[in-house]
N, C-alpha and C positions, 0 to 999 in steps of 0.2 A: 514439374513437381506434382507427384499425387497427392492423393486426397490422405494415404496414411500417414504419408511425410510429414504433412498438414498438422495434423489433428497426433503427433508425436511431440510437432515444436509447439503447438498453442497448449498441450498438456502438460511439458514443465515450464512453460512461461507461465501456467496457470498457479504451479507447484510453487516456483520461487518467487514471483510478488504476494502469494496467498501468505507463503513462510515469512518473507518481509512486510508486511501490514501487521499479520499477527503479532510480532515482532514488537513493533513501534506501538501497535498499539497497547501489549503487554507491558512496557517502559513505562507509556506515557500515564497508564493506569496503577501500575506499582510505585513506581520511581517519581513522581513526577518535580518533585523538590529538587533530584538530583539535575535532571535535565534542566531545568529552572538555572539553578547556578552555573552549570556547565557551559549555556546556552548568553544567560547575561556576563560573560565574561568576555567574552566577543561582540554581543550585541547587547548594549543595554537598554532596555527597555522594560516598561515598567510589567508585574506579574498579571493583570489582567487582559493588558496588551499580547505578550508572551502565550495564553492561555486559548484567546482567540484565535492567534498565529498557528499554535501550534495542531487544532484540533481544524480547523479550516484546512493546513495542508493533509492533515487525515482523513479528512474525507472526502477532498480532490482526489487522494490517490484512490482510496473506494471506492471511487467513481470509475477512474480511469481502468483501475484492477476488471471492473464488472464489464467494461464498455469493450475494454481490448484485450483482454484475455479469458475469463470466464464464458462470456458469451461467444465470440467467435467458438471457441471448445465445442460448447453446447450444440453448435448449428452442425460442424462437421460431425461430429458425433452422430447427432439426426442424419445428417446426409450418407454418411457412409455406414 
């Protein structure tokens, strides 16, 4: 596998988790009543509970988005 191969697939893996964080995080910022009841209908739990839940997995994924796809990008990018 080269290096353009490389830096083709970490470039829309960077595209489609960038698109999905925006995404969630456009919802959770717009919407956030809505997910609230969508979410305690399945899982009940109280809305402060729910609030920590839900902004803790957002920014595991922000994490994960910088660790494993932005940055690998970044490096081959520099490299090649």
């Amino acid at each position: 596998m080269d290096i353009q191969t490389l830096t083709s697939f970490f470039m829309w893996c960077t595209v489609i988790n960038g698109a999905l964080l925006m995404l969630w995080t456009s919802i959770c910022i717009f919407t956030p009543d809505l997910v609230y009841r969508t979410q305690s209908k399945w899982f009940p739990i109280p809305r402060e509970t729910f609030n920590v839940v839900i902004y803790s997995f957002l920014g595991l994924f922000k994490i994960f988005f910088l660790v494993f796809n932005a940055v690998p990008y970044v490096a081959l990018l520099v490299v090649g």
